[in-house]
KEVEX-87511 format. One record per residue (C-alpha): residue number from 1; residue in three letters; x, z, y. Coordinates in nm, 2 decimals. Layout:
- NUM; ALA; X; Z; Y
...
END
This chain:
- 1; UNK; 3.35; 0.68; -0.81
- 2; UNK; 3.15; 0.99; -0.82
- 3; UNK; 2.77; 0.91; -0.97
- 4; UNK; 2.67; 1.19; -0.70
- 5; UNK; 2.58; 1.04; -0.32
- 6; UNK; 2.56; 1.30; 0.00
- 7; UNK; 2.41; 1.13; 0.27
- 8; UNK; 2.45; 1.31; 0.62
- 9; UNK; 2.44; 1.29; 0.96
- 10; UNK; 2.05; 1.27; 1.01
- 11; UNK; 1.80; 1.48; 0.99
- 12; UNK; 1.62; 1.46; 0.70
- 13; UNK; 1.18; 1.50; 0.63
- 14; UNK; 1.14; 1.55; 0.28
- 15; UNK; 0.77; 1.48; 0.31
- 16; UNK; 0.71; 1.85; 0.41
- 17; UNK; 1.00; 1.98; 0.62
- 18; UNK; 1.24; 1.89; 0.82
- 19; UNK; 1.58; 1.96; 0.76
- 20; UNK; 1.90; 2.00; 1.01
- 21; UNK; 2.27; 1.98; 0.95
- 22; UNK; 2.21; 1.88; 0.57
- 23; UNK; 2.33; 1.65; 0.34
- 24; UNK; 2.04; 1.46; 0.11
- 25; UNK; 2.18; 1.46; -0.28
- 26; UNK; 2.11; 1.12; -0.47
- 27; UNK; 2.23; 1.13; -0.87
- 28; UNK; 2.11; 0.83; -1.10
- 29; UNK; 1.87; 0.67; -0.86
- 30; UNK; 1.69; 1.01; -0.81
- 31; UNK; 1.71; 1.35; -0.53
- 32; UNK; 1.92; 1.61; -0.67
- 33; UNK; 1.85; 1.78; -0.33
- 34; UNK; 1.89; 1.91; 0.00
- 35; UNK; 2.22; 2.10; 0.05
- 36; UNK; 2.36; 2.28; 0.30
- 37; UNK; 2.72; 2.16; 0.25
- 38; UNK; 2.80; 1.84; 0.06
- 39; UNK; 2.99; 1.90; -0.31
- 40; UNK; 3.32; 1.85; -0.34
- 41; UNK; 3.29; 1.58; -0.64
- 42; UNK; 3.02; 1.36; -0.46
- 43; UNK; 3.06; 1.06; -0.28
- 44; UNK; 3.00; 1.11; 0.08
- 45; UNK; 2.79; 0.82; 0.34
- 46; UNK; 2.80; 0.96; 0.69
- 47; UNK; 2.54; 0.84; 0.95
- 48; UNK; 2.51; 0.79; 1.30
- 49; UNK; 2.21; 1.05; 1.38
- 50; UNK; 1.87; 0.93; 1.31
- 51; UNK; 1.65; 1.04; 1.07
- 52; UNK; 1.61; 1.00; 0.69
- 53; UNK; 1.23; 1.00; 0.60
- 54; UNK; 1.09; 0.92; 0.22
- 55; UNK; 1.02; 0.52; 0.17
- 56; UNK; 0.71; 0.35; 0.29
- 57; UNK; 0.45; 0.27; -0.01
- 58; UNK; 0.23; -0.03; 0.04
- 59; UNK; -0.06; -0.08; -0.17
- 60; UNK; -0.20; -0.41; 0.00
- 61; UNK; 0.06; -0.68; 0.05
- 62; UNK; -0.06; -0.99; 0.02
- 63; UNK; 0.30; -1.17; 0.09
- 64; UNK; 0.58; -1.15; 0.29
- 65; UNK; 0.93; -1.38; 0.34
- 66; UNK; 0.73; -1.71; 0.36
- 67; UNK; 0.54; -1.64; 0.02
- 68; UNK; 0.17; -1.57; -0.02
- 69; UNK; 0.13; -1.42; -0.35
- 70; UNK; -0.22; -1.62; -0.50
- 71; UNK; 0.00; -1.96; -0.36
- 72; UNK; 0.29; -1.87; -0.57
- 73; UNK; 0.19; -1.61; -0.84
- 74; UNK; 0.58; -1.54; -0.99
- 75; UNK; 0.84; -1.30; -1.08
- 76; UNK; 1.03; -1.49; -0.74
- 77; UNK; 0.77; -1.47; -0.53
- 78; UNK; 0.73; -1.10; -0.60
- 79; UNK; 1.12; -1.04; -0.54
- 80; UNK; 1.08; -1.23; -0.17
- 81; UNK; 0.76; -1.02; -0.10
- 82; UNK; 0.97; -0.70; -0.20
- 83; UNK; 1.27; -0.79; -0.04
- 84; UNK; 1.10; -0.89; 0.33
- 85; UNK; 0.90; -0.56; 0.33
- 86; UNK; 1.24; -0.37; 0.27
- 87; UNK; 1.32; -0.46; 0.61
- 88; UNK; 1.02; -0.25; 0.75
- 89; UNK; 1.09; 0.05; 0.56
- 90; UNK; 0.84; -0.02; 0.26
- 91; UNK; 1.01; 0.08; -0.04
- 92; UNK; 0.77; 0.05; -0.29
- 93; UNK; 0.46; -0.20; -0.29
- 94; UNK; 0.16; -0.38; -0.46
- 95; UNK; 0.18; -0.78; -0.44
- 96; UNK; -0.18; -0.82; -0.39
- 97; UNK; -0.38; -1.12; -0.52
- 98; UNK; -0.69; -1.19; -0.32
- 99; UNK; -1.01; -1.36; -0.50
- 100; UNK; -0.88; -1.67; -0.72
- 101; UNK; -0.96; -1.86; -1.06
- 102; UNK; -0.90; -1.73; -1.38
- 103; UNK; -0.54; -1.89; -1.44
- 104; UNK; -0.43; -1.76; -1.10
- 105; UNK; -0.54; -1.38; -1.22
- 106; UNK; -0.34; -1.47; -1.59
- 107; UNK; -0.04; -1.59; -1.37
- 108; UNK; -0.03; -1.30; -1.15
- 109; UNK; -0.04; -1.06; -1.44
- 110; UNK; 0.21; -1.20; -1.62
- 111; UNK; 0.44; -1.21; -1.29
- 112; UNK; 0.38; -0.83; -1.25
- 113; UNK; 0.45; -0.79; -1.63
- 114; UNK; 0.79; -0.96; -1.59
- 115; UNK; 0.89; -0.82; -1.25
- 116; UNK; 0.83; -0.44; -1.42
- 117; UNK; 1.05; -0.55; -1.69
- 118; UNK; 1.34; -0.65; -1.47
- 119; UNK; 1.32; -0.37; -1.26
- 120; UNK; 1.28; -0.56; -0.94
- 121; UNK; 1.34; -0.32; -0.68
- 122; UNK; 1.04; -0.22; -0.48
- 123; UNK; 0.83; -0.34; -0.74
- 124; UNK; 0.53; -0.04; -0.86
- 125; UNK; 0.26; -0.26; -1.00
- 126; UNK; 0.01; -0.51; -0.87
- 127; UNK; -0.33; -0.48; -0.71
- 128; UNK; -0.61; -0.69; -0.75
- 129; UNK; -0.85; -0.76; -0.49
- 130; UNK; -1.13; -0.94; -0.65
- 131; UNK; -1.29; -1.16; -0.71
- 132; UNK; -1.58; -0.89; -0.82
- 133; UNK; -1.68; -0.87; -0.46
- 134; UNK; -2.00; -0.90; -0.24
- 135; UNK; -2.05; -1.21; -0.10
- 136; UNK; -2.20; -1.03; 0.18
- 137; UNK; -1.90; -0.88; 0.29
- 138; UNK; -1.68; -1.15; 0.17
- 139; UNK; -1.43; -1.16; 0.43
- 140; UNK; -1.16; -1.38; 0.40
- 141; UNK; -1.20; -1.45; 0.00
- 142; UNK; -1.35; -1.78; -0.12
- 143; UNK; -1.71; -1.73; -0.16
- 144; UNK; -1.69; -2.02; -0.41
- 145; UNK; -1.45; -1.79; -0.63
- 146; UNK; -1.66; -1.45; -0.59
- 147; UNK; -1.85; -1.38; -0.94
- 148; UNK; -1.94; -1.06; -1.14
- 149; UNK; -1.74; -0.87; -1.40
- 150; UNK; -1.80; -1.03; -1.70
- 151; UNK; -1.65; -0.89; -2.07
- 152; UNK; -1.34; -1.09; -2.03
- 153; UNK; -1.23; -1.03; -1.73
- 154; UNK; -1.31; -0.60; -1.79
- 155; UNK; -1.03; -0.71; -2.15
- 156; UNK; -0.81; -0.91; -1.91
- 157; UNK; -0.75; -0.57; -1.73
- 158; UNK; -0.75; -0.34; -1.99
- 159; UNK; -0.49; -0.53; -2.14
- 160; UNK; -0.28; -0.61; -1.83
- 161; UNK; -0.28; -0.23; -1.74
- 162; UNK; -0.06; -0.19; -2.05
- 163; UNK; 0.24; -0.42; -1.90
- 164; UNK; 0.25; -0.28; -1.57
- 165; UNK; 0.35; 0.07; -1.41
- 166; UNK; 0.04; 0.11; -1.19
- 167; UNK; -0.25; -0.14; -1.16
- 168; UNK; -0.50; -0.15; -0.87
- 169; UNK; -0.84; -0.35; -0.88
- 170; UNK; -1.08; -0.39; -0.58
- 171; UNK; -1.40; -0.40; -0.64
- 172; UNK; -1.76; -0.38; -0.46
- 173; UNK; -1.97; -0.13; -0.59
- 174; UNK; -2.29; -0.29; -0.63
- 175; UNK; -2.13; -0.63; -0.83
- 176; UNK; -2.04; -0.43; -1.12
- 177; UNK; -2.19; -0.15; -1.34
- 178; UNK; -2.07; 0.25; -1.33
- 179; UNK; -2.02; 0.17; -1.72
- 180; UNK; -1.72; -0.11; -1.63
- 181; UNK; -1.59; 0.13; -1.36
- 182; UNK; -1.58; 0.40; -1.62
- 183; UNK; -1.37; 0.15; -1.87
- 184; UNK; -1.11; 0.08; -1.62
- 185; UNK; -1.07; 0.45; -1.48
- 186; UNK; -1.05; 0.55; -1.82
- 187; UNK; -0.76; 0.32; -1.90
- 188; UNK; -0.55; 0.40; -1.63
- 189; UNK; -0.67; 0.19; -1.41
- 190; UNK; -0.75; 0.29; -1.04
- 191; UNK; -1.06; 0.11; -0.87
- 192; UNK; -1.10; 0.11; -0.56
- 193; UNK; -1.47; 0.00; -0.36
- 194; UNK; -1.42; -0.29; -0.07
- 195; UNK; -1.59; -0.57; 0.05
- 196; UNK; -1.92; -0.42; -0.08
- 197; UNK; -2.24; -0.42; 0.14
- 198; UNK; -2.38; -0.09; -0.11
- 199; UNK; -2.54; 0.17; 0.00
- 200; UNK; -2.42; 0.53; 0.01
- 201; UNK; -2.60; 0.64; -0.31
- 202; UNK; -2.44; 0.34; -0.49
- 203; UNK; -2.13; 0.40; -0.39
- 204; UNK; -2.13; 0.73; -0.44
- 205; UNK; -2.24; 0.69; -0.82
- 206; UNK; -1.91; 0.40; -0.84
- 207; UNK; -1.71; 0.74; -0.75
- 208; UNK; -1.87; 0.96; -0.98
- 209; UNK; -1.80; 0.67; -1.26
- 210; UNK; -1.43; 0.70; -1.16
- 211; UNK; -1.32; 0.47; -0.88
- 212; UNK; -1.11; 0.72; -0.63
- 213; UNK; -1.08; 0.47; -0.34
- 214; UNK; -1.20; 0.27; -0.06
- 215; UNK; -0.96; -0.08; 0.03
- 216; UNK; -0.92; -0.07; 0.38
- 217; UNK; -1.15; 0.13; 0.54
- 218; UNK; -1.44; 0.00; 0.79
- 219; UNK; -1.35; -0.35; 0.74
- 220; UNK; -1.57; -0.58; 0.46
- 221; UNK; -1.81; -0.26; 0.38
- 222; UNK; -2.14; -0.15; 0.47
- 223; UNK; -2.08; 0.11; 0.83
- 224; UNK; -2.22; 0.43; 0.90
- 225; UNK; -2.54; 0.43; 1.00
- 226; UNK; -2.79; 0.73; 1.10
- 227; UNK; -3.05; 0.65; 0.82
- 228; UNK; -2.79; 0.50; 0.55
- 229; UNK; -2.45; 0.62; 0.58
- 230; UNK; -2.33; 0.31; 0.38
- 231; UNK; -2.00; 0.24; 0.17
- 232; UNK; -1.80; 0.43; 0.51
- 233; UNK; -1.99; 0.76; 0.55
- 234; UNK; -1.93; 0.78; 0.09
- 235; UNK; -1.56; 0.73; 0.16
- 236; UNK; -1.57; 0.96; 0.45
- 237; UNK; -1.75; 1.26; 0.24
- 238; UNK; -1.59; 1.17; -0.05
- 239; UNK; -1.38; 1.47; -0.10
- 240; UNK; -1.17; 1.30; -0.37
- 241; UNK; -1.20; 0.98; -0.27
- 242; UNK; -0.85; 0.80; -0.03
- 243; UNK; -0.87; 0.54; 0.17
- 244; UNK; -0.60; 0.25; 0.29
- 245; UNK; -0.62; 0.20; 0.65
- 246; UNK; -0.52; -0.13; 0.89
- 247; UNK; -0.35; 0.03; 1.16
- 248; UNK; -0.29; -0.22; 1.42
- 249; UNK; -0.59; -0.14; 1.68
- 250; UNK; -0.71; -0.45; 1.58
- 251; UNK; -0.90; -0.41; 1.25
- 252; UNK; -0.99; -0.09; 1.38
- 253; UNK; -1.07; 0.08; 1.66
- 254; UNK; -0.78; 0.36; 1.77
- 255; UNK; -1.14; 0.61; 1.85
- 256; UNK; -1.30; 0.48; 1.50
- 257; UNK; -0.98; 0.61; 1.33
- 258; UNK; -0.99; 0.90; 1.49
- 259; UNK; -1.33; 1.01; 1.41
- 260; UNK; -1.21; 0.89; 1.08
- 261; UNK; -0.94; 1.13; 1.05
- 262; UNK; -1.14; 1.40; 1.20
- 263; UNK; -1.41; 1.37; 0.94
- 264; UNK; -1.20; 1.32; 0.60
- 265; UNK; -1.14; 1.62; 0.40
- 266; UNK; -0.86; 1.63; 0.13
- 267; UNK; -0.80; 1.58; -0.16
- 268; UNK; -0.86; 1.22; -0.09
- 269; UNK; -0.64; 1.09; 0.20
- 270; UNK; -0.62; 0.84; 0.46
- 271; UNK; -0.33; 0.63; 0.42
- 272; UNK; -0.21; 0.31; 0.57
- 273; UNK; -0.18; -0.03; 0.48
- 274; UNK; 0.00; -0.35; 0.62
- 275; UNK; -0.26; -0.60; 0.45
- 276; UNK; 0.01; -0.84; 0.56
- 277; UNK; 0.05; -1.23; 0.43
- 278; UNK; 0.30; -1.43; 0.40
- 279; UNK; 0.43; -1.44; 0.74
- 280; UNK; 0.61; -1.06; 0.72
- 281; UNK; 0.98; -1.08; 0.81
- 282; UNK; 0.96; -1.46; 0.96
- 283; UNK; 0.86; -1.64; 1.25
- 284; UNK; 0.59; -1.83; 1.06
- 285; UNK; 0.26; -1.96; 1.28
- 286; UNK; 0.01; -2.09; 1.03
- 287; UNK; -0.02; -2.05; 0.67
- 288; UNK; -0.31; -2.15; 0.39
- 289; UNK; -0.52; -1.93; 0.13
- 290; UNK; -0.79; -2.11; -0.13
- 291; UNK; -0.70; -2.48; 0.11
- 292; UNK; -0.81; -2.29; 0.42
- 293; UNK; -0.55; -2.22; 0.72
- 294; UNK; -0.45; -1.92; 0.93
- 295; UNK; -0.36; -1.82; 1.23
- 296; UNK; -0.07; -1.64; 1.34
- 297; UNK; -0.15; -1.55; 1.70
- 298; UNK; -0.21; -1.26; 1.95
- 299; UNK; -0.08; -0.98; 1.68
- 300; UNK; -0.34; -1.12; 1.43
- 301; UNK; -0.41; -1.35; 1.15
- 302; UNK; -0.73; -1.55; 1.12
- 303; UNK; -0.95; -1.83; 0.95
- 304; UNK; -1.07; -2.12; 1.21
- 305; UNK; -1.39; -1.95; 1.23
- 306; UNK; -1.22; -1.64; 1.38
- 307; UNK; -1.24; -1.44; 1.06
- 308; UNK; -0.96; -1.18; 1.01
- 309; UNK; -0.75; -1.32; 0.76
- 310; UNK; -0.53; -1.05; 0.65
- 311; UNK; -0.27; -0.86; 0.93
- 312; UNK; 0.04; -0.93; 1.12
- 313; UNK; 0.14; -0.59; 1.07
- 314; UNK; 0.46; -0.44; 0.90
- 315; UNK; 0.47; -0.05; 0.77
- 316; UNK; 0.70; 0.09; 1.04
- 317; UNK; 0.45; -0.03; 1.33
- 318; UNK; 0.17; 0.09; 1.16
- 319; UNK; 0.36; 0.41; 1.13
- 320; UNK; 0.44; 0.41; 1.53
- 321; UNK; 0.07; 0.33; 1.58
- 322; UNK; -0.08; 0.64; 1.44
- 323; UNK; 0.18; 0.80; 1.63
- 324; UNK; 0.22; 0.69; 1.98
- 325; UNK; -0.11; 0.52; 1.99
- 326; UNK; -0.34; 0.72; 1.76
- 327; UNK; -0.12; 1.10; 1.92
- 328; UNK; -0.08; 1.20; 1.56
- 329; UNK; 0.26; 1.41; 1.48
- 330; UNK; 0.54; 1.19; 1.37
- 331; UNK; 0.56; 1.37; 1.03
- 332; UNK; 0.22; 1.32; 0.96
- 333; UNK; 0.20; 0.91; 1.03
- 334; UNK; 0.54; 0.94; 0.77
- 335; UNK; 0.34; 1.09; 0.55
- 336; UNK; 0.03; 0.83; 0.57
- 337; UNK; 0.26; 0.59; 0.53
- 338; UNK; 0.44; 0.78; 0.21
- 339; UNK; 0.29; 1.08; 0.07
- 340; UNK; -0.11; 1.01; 0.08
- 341; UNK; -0.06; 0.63; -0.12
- 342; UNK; 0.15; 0.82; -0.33
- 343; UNK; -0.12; 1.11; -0.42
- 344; UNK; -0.40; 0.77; -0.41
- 345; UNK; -0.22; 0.63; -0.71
- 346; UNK; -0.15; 0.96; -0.88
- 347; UNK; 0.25; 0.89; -0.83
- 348; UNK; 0.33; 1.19; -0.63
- 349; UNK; 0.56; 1.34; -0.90
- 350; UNK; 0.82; 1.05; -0.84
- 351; UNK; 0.76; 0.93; -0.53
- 352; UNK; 0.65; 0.98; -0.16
- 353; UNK; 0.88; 1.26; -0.11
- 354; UNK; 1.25; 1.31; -0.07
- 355; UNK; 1.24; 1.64; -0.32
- 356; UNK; 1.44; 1.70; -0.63
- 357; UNK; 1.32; 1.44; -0.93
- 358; UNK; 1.18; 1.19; -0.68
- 359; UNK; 1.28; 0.84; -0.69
- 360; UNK; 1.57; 0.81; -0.37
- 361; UNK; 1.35; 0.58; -0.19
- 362; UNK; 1.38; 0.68; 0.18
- 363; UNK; 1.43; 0.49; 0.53
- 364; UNK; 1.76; 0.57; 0.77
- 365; UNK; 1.54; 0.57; 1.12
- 366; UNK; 1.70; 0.57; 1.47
- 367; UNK; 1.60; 0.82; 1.69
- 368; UNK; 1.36; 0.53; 1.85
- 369; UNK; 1.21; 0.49; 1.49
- 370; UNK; 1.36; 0.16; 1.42
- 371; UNK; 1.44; 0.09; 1.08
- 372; UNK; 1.81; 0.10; 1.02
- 373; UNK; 1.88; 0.09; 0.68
- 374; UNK; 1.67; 0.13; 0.39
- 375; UNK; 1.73; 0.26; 0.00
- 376; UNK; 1.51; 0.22; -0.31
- 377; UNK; 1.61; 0.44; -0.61
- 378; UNK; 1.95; 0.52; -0.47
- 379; UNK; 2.06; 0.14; -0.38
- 380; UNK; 2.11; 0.05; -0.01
- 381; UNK; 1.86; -0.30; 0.00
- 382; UNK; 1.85; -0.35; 0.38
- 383; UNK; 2.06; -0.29; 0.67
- 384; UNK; 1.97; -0.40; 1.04
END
């Protein structure tokens, strides 16, 4: 068996452009290329039409397969989360643990640790969302388990950022100091500003200290206001700040995104999140966070109080919002969905893109943009 793949029979988006009548090279998990006409010595996969596009990256996934990550914070539990967004196209992802004790954040840390060891496919690192948040814009985290930054917890991550490929901490920007923001940027670390109720001019010094992103924009964060642009209008005019997005028309409205879009200059993107819980890839109704329970119902998920409580939302129909709903071009929602997360987390060199060096990550879509099969580093994992 030849270690070189040809894949044909789709047209394939490399991120950039399209390409007709081509064959996509895979060699040792990774793109050798684009070609014209498949090699003699490589292994040949035809497909049915379609369309290959680059893998989905997800950098807020709270669960997924019947598992919420802070109820079960494992190696396991990380493999099931992987696995039931592989169905939906995400091929690379952040098990997120919302606000919870101490031991919880040791236990998820060492998880992520371990799951980077064994390679556990669709597996990039973990993000941590909280519990260094504003109680004013608490959301759905515990305000029992909310508290500041304290010297430990700034070693904690330090130290974890060492065992893991990429790490992601949420924080608000008036809980801790432009001093810890600088610590963690500086060690690799990428902080991101959410559930904060700052102003704009506190915010914007969080960015100047070295966070580089906003977790899911408008929701849990001080809005745009003519007198006080708040935590959105610093995201907004942050020209090297990104921003995850909840795409389901729910957390956001389609004409809030829109201005959104409209008003965001590069370098720092838009790009979309699923924020999803535990009940991705099942049939699941009600599930629990901190002893509370949630609601599956109506296309959202919510406390008893009506608080949004994470979303019902996978990658590819977040991807077919922006696109059908939202009027963006295809390629563009692709590359929300693939590219901009990629360029958020300073990954782009491996990933986000179907050009020579990348990681083979990429999603077989029907010409209805249903996931058909998916691949993570050169590995078919799913197939509808």
């Amino acid at each position: 068996m030849s270690d070189l793949l040809a894949i044909s029979g789709a047209r394939i988006f490399d991120g950039h452009h399209w390409h007709d009548d081509a064959a996509l090279l895979v060699e040792f998990g990774h793109v050798a290329g684009i070609a014209d006409a498949v090699p003699a010595n490589a292994e040949r996969v035809r497909l049915d039409g379609g369309m290959l596009v680059p893998g989905f990256i997800d950098l807020q996934v709270n669960g997924g397969g019947g598992v919420l990550f802070n109820n079960d914070p494992s190696v396991d539990a990380i493999r099931t989360i992987c696995a039931a967004h592989a169905q939906f196209g995400t091929t690379a992802l952040l098990p997120t643990l919302i606000t919870d004790t101490v031991p919880v954040n040791i236990a998820a840390m060492a998880a992520g640790k371990t799951a980077a060891e064994q390679g556990v496919p669709g597996f990039i690192g973990l993000h941590l969302e909280g519990p260094h948040l504003s109680l004013a814009r608490k959301g759905t985290h515990d305000p029992a388990l909310i508290r500041p930054m304290d010297s430990e917890d700034l070693a904690r991550l330090v130290a974890a950022r060492a065992g893991l490929p990429n790490l992601l901490c949420t924080v608000a920007a008036e809980t801790v100091t432009q001093d810890q923001v600088a610590v963690l940027a500086d060690a690799g670390i990428i902080v991101s500003i959410g559930h904060s109720d700052a102003d704009a001019a506190t915010t914007g010094a969080a960015f100047a200290a070295g966070a580089s992103m906003a977790t899911h924009l408008f929701n849990a964060m001080s809005q745009l206001g003519n007198r006080e642009p708040g935590v959105v209008g610093a995201v907004l005019t942050g020209d090297g700040v990104s921003a995850g997005l909840i795409a389901d028309g729910i957390h956001v409205h389609p004409d809030a995104i829109r201005i959104a879009l409209r008003a965001k200059s590069g370098p720092g993107r838009i790009f979309l999140v699923t924020d999803a819980m535990s009940q991705t890839g099942t049939d699941i109704k009600t599930l629990t966070l901190n002893g509370r329970t949630i609601t599956r119902a109506d296309g959202a998920l919510r406390l008893a109080d009506g608080t949004l409580a994470g979303a019902d939302l996978d990658m590819i129909d977040a991807v077919e919002f922006m696109h059908s709903r939202i009027g963006l071009p295809f390629e563009e929602a692709v590359r929300m969905a693939s590219l901009y997360p990629a360029e958020a987390m300073g990954i782009e060199g491996e990933f986000g893109h179907l050009r020579p060096g990348a990681v083979a990550s990429f999603v077989h879509l029907s010409d209805e943009r249903k996931v058909r099969a998916t691949w993570i580093g050169g590995a078919e994992v799913f197939r509808a």
